[in-house]
C-alpha positions in Angstrom: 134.0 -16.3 43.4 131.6 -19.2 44.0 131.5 -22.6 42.3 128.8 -22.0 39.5 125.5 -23.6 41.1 127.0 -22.6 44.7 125.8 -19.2 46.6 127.3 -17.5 49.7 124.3 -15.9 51.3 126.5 -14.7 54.4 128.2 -11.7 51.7 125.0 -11.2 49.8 126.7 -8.2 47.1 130.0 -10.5 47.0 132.4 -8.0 45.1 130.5 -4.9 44.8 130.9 -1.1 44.2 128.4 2.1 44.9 129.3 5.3 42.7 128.0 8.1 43.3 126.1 10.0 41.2 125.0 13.5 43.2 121.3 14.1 44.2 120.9 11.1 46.5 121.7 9.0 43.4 123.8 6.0 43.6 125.1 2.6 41.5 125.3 -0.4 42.8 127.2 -3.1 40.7 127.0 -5.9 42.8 128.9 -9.8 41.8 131.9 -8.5 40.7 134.8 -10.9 39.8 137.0 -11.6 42.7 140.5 -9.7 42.2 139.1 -7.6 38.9 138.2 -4.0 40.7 139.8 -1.4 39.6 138.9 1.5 40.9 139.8 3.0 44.3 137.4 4.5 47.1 136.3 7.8 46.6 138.3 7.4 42.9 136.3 9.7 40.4 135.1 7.5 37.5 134.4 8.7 33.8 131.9 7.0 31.3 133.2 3.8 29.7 136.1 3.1 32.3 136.5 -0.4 33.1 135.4 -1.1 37.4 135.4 -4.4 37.1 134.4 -7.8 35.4 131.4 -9.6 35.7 131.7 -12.3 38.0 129.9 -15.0 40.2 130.0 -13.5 43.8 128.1 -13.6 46.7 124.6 -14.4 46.8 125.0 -15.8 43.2 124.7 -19.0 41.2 126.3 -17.9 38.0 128.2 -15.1 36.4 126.2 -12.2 36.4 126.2 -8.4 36.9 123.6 -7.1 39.4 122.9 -3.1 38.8 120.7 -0.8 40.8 120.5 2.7 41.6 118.7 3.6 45.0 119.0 6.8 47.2 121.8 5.7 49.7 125.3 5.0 49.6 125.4 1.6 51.7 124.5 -2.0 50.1 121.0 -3.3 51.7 120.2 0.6 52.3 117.2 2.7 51.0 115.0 2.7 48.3 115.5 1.8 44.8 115.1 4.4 42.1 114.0 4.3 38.0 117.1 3.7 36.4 117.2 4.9 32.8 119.5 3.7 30.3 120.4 5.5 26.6 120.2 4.6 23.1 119.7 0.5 23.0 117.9 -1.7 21.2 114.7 -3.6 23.0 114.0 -6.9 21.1 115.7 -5.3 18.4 113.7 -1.5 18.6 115.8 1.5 19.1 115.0 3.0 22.7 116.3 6.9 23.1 115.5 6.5 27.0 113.9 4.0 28.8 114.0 0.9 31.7 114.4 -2.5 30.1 111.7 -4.7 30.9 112.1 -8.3 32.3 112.3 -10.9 29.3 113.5 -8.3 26.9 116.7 -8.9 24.4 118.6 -6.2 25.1 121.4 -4.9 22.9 123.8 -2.3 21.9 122.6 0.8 20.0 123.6 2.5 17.0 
């Protein structure tokens, strides 16, 4: 983990995982907390199960979670694709399905 304020450009993701998600589909959760992964390669994961804690890795100047889905399984690889998420509340407005846009106040739903 870096000293908040402090990057490490030469391990950009810093503690990352990729699941994968079928169809060319895969999550990236990159800046994961040194020491706080807990799931194992090719491990099958379920919704809700704890990977990891949000931490200040890599290419990173405070705690943060970095999340993208893209169409190949290596970090730095492919495109990027839409990534969707359910049932959340956009500066405080339900959303069924949808992106969050930059600047938004994004919440739990109901």
């Amino acid at each position: 983990d870096n000293i908040p304020g402090q990057q490490n450009p030469q391990q950009a993701a810093g503690n990352y995982i990729i699941i994968d998600h079928g169809n060319q589909e895969y999550s990236l959760m990159a800046h994961l907390q040194n020491g706080s992964i807990t799931v194992q390669n090719q491990q099958t994961v379920t919704a809700g199960q704890v990977i990891g804690l949000c931490g200040n890795s890599g290419n990173s100047t405070e705690a943060h979670l970095h999340y993208h889905l893209q169409d190949q399984p290596v970090f730095g690889k492919g495109d990027g694709k839409p990534a969707p998420f359910r049932n959340y509340l956009a500066d405080g407005a339900l959303i069924e399905l949808g992106e969050p846009i930059r600047g938004q106040i994004i919440e739990l739903g109901e």
